[in-house]
ZATOR-793618 format. One record per residue (C-alpha): x, y, z; residue in three letters. Coordinates in steps of 0.05 Angstrom, whole numbers, padded with zeros to 5 digits, always signed. Layout:
BEGIN
XYZala ...
This chain:
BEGIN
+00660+00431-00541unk +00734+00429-00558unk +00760+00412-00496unk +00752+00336-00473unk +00710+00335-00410unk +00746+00277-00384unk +00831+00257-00375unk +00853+00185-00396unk +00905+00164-00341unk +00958+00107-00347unk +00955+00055-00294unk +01011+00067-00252unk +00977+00142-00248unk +00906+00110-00234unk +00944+00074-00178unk +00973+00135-00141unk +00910+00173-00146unk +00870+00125-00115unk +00928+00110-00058unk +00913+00181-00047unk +00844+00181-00046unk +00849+00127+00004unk +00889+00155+00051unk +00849+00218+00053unk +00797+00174+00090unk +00799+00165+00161unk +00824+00093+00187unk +00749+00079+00196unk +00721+00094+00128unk +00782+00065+00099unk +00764+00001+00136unk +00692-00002+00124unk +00715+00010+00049unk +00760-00046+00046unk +00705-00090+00083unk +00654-00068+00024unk +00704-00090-00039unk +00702-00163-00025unk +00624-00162+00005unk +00639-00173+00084unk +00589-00109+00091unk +00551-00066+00056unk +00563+00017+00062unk +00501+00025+00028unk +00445+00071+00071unk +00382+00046+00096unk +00322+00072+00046unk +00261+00099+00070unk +00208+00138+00030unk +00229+00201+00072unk +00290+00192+00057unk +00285+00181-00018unk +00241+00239-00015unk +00282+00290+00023unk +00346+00272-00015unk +00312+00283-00080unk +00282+00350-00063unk +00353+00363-00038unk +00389+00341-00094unk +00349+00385-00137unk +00363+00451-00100unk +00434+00436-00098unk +00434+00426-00175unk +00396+00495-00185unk +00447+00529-00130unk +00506+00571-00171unk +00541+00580-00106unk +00554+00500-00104unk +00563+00492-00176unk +00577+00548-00214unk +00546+00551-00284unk +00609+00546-00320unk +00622+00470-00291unk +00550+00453-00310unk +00534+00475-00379unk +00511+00401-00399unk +00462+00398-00348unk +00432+00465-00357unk +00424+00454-00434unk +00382+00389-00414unk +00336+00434-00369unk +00325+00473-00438unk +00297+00420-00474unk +00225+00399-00482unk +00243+00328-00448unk +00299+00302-00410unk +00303+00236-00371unk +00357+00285-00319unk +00297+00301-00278unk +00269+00228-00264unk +00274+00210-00203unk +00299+00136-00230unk +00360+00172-00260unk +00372+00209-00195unk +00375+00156-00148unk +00425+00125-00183unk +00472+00181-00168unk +00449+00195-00095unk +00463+00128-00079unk +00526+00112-00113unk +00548+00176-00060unk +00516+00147-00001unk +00467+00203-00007unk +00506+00253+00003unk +00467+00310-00040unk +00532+00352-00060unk +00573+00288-00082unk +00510+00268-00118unk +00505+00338-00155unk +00578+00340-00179unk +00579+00262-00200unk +00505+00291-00248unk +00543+00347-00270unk +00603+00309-00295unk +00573+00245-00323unk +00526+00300-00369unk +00584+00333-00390unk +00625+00261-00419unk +00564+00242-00441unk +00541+00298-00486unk +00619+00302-00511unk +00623+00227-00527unk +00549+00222-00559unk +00520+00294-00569unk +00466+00326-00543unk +00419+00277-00552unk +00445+00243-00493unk +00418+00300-00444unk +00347+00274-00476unk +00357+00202-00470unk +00399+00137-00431unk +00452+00115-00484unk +00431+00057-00526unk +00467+00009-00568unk +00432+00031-00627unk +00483+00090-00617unk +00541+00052-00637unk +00576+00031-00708unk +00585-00038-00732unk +00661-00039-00721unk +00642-00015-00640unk +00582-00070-00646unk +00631-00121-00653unk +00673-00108-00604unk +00615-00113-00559unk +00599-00182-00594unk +00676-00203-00586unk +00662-00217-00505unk +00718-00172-00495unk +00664-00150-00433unk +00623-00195-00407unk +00578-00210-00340unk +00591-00270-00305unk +00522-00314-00299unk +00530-00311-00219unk +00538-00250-00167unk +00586-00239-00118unk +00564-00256-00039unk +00545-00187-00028unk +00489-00200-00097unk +00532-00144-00141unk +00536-00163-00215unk +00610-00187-00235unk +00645-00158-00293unk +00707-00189-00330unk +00741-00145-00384unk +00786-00189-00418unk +00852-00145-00456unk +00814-00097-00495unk +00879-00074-00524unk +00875-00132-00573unk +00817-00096-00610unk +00828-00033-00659unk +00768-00002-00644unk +00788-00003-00566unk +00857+00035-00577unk +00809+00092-00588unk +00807+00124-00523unk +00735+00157-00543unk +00701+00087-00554unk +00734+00060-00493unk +00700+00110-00454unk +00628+00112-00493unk +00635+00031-00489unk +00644+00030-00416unk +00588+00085-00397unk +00549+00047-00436unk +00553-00016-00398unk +00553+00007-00327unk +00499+00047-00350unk +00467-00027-00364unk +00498-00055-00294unk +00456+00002-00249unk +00401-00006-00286unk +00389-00080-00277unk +00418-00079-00210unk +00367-00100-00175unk +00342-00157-00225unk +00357-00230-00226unk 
């Protein structure tokens, strides 16, 4: 793949695009966002095993559909339905999408499609088989990781979410590389939604 799945943004153009993202929303999703941020409430939609259940079966037709996603913006994902084993299909993996969108099955689908795409660029294809690991960094990365340049505060917010400080990664080589910045940062949210729900 020559072309980077993914476009590094400057701040002040991070800034606009999500002040125009937000205003997209109507005044009462806008609200209810801004009530989320700092934990007053929780968007997040009431599970059920129906609900896990339809949403997965779903999820999995919309991800087969070429009329939703046309093969050309999912190439990623269909090379990991190729292969003799894939974690894509768990329903662990899955879930983690479905509810980051509120289980909405489309938004779900697309969020899949991309994160396969950065991740086989970044790591290679062996990243449509597996979760990344830190066994699939170098030393130099290693020690950034060791240099607390990211760490998890030892308490939770009020709403229970996991805290994360990043503290100037700019000071360390290996995080001018706009590649490892990315793989570094998958990495640990991948971490953060999968011990989400632990102590």
């Amino acid at each position: 793949m020559d072309k980077k799945p993914y476009e590094v943004i400057d701040s002040e153009s991070g800034d606009l695009l999500l002040s125009q993202e937000l205003l997209q929303l109507s005044t009462k999703d806008r609200n209810a966002l801004e009530e989320e941020i700092p934990g007053v409430r929780c968007l997040a939609v009431e599970e059920t095993p129906e609900l896990l259940q339809i949403s997965l079966q779903k999820l999995a037709m919309v991800l087969v559909s070429d009329h939703i996603i046309p093969p050309s913006e999912k190439q990623a994902y269909l090379q990991s339905q190729r292969l003799p084993r894939t974690f894509v299909n768990t329903s662990d993996f899955r879930l983690r999408f479905l509810r980051v969108a509120l289980f909405d099955v489309v938004m779900a689908a697309k969020q899949i499609v991309r994160y396969l795409e950065v991740t086989s660029f970044a790591f290679g294809q062996q990243m449509l088989e597996r979760p990344i690991r830190l066994s699939d960094f170098n030393k130099k990365e290693l020690q950034f990781f060791r240099s607390g340049a990211i760490q998890f505060l030892p308490f939770r917010d009020r709403s229970g979410r996991r805290i994360m400080i990043v503290i100037n990664p700019s000071f360390y080589s290996v995080s001018r590389n706009e590649e490892f910045l990315l793989t570094s940062y998958l990495y640990v949210f991948r971490i953060i939604a999968t011990s989400i729900n632990s102590a």
